[in-house]
N, C-alpha and C positions, 0 to 999 in steps of 0.2 A: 504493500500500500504506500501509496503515497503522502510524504509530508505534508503536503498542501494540494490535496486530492480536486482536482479541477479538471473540467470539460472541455476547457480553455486553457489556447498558451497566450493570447492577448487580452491583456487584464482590461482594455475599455469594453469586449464583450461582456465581464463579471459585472452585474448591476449589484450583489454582494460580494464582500470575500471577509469572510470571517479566518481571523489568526490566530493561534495558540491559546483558545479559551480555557480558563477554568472556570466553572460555578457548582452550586451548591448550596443546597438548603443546610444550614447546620455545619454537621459531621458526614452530612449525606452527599456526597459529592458525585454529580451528575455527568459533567463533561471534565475531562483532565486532556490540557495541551491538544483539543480538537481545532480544527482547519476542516472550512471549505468554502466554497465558491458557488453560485447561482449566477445562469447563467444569463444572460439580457435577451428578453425577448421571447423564451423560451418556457416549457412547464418541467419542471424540477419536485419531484415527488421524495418526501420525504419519508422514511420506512424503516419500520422495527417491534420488536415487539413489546407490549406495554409497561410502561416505566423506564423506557430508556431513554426519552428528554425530550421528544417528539412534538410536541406543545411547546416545554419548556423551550427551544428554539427561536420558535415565533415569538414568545414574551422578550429574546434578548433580540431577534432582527428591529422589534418594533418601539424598542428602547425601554418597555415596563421593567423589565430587569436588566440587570448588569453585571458581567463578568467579575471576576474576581481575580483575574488576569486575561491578558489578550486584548486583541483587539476586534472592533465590527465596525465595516463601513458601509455605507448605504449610498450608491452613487455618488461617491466618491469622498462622502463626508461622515465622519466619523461619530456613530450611534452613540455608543458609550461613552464619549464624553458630552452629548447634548446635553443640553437644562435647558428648561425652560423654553422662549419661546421659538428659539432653535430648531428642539426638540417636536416642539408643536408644528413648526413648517415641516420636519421630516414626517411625520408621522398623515398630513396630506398628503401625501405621495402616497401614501399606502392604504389600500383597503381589507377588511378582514369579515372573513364568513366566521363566525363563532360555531364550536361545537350547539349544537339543539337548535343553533338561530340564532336563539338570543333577541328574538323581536319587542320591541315595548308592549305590551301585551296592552296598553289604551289605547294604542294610535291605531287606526286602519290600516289596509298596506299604504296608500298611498303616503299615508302621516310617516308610515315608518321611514320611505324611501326619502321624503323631502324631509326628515330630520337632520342630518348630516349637512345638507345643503344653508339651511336654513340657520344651524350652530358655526356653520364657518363660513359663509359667504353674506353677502350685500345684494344677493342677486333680486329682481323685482318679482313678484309671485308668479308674474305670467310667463317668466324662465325658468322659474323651478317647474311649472304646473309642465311645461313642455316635457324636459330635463325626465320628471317621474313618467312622462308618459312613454318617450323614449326607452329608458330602461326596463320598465314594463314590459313594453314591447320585446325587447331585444329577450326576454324570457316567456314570452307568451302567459303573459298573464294582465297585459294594458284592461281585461274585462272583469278583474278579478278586485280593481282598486279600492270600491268600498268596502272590502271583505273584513273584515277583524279577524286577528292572529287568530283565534279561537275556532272560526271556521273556514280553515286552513288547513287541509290536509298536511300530512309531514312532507311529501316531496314538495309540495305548492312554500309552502313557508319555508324551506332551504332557497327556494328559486328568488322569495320576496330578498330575504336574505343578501342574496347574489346581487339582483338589482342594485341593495343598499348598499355593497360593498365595493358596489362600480361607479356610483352618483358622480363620485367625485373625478369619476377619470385618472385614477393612480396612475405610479409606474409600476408598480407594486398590489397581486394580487395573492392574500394569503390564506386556506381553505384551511382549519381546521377539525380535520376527521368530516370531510362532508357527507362519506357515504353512509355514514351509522343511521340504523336502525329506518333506515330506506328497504320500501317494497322494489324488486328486481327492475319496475319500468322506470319508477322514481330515478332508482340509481342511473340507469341508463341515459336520462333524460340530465341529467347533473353533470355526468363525463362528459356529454356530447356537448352542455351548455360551456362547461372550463375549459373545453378545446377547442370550441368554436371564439368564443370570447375571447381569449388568450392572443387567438391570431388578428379576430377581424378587429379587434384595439390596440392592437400594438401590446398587449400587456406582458410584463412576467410575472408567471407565478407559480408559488409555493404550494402544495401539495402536505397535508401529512396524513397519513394515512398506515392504517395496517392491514390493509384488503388488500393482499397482493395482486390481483387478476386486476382489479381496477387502477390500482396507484400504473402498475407494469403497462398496462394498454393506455393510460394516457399522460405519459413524462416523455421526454425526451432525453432528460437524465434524469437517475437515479441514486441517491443518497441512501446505504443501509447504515442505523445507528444503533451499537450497542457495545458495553464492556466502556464505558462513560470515553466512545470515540465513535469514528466510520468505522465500520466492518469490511465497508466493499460499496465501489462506484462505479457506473459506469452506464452505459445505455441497457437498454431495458434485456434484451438480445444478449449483451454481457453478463448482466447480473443473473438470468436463468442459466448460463454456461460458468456460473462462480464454483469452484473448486474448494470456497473454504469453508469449512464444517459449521459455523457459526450463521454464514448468510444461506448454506444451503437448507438448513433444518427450518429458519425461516420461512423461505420459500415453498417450500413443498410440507410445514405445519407439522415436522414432525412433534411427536409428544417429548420424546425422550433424545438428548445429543449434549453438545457441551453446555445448553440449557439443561439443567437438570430436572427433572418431573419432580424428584421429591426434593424438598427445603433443606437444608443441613441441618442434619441432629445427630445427639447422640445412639449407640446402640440399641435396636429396639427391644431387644430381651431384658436390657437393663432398666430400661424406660416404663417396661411393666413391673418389673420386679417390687414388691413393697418391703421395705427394710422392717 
């Protein structure tokens, strides 16, 4: 593997390049001396299995947390040292799907979408009313706008979702966990919404995910993360052709491999035994 594991050998295609991160809840420490890059323009899935930082990621691209060594930069300007209103202009460049949605559960769709717009722009109501109509659209749902989150089916409220996470026209689009607890067409209709959107906006974006079938069919690279680093990079095509026992057990789901099925403990005859 690579020190600074990248898709890219010219660093103006990297709209991220994160370098030698440490972070860590605690004592609990998440990523140690991890590097990589995202690539501009492109969908970049991130992939692993649960609790290897997967989320946590997106909280340090989008500036909520902060390394505890390393560095992260975001088109070219350095995340980790932002404040304040810095921080605030990086952070419009970027949109995010939250795992469940996350919708305001008062607003309507429509309220939801023109929130964002509304919180950071000046714009006059008859360019936002366009603006929500637009992105509406571009998810098939412009007939759906007086709906309340409530009735909302779950693939319909990831797509509201989507909308609100593109109002603002990032550079920067980030999904996290979008396909959870989606019916098969739902999911279908989400892959093909991030990969259509991704290109006809010019966007990049982030992926996290632990659906292998879905994260793999629609990245263009691929991030596997676990053992608090990458495991393995590479295109989708590569990562099914991976040789090393950690990304393949992911892959293919096994139960038992350098993941262990059972927790470490002591021997179990002793563990019964009553003194």
């Amino acid at each position: 593997m690579n020190k600074h594991p990248s898709p890219n050998t010219d660093p103006d295609d990297a709209l991220i390049v994160i370098e030698n991160i440490d972070f860590g809840f605690g004592r609990n420490l998440i990523f140690r001396d991890m590097s990589l890059t995202i690539p501009r323009g492109k969908v970049t899935a991130i992939m692993g299995p649960s609790g290897c930082g997967k989320s946590t990621l997106l909280g340090l691209i989008g500036g909520r947390l902060r390394p505890k060594r390393g560095s992260i930069s975001f088109n070219g300007r350095r995340v980790d040292k932002a404040r304040g209103k810095k921080l605030y202009a990086l952070r419009r460049e970027m949109g995010m799907l939250f795992q469940n949605s996350a919708l305001l559960t008062d607003l309507d769709t429509f309220e939801n979408i023109a929130f964002p717009l509304r919180e950071q722009t000046e714009l006059p109501e008859e360019i936002i009313e366009l603006i929500v109509k637009m992105k509406l659209e571009l998810v098939g749902l412009r007939g759906a706008h007086e709906l309340q989150p409530s009735e909302l089916s779950g693939g319909m409220a990831r797509r509201v979702a989507l909308a609100r996470a593109i109002a603002l026209d990032p550079k920067l689009a980030m999904y996290d966990e979008p396909f959870v607890g989606l019916d098969p067409i739902s999911m279908g209709v989400i892959v093909k919404l991030i990969r259509e959107l991704n290109d006809a906006l010019n966007l990049t974006s982030v992926v996290v995910t632990h659906d292998v079938q879905e994260g793999l069919s629609i990245a263009d690279y691929v991030y596997i993360l676990g053992n608090q680093n990458v495991l393995g990079h590479g295109t989708s095509s590569q990562i099914l052709q991976s040789d090393d026992p950690m990304v393949e057990q992911f892959i293919q789901g096994l139960p038992d491999g350098p993941v262990p099925y059972q927790y470490p403990a002591g021997p179990y005859p002793e563990d019964l035994r009553h003194d």
